[in-house]
C-alpha positions as semicolon CSV with decimal commas, in nm:
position;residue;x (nm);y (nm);z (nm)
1;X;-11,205;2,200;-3,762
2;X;-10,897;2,398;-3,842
3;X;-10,836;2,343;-4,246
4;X;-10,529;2,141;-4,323
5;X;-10,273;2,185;-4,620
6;X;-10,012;1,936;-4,766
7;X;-9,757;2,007;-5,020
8;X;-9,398;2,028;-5,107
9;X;-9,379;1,631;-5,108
10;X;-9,260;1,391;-5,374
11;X;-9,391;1,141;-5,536
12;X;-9,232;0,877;-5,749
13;X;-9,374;0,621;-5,976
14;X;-9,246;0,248;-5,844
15;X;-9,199;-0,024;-6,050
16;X;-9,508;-0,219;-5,978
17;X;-9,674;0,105;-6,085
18;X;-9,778;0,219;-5,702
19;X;-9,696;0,618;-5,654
20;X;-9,446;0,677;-5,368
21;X;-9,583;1,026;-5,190
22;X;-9,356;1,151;-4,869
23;X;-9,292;1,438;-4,702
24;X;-9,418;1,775;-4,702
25;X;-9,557;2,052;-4,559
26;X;-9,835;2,026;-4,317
27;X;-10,021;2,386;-4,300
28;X;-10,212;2,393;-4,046
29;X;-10,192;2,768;-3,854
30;X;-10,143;2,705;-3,497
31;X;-9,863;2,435;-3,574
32;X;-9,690;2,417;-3,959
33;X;-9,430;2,199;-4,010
34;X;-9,272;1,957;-4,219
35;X;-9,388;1,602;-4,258
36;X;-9,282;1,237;-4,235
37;X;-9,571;1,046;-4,354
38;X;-9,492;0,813;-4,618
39;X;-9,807;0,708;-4,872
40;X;-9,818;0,479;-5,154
41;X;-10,115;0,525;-5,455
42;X;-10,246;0,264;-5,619
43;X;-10,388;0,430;-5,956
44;X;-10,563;0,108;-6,078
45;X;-10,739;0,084;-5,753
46;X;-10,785;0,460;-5,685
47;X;-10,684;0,373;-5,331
48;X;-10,400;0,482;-5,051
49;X;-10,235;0,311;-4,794
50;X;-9,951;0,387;-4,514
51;X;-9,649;0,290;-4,539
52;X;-9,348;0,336;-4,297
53;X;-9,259;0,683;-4,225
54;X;-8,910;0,887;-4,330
55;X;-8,674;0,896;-4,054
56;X;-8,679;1,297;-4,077
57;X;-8,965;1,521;-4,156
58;X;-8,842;1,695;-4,485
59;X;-9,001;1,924;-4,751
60;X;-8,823;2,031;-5,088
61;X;-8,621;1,724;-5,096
62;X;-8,586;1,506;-5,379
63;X;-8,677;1,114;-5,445
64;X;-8,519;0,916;-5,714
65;X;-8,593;0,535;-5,809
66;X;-8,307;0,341;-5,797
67;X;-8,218;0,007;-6,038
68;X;-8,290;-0,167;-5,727
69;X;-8,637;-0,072;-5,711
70;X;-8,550;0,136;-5,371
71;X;-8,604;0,508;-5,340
72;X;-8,346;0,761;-5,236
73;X;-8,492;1,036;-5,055
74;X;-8,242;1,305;-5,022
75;X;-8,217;1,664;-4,876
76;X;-8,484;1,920;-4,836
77;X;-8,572;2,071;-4,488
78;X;-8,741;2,036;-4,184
79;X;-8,929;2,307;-4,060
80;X;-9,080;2,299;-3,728
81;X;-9,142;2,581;-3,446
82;X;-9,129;2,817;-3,730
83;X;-8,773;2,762;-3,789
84;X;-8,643;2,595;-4,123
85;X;-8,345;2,363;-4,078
86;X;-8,185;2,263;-4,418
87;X;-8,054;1,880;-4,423
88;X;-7,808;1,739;-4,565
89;X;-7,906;1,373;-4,504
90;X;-8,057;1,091;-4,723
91;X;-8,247;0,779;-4,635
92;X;-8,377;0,485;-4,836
93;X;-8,747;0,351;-4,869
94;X;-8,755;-0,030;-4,959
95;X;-9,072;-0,097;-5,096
């Protein structure tokens, strides 16, 4: 089994006090790219579960909590066939 790498994704603390992890970049050598898994953290449970995925596979973006309770994921880049793409988009994740 080929050894597999995440990182370069955010995470942001929600109001309910779940952890907000998406994106990234998946290492693995015969195929790296960016990610757009979505996760959310429950640190009183010590447990993970999906959640719907971004709309674009990004890395190096950023993700800010809105008033609302939303997150705005903005940014970063996309990186797949060994070519980096930089975006200049932005989605929202409603919890």
């Amino acid at each position: 089994m080929a050894d597999l790498e995440c990182r370069d994704s955010s995470a942001t603390l929600l109001g309910d006090g779940d952890v907000l992890v998406a994106g990234g970049f998946l290492g693995l050598a015969s195929n790296p790219h960016s990610s757009s898994s979505a996760v959310l953290y429950n640190p009183a449970a010590n447990s993970w579960t999906t959640t719907g995925s971004l709309s674009t596979a990004r890395m190096y973006h950023t993700a800010s909590l809105l008033p609302d309770g939303r997150v705005l994921v903005a940014g970063g880049e996309d990186f797949a066939n060994h070519k980096s793409t930089i975006l200049a988009s932005a989605e929202l994740y409603t919890p």
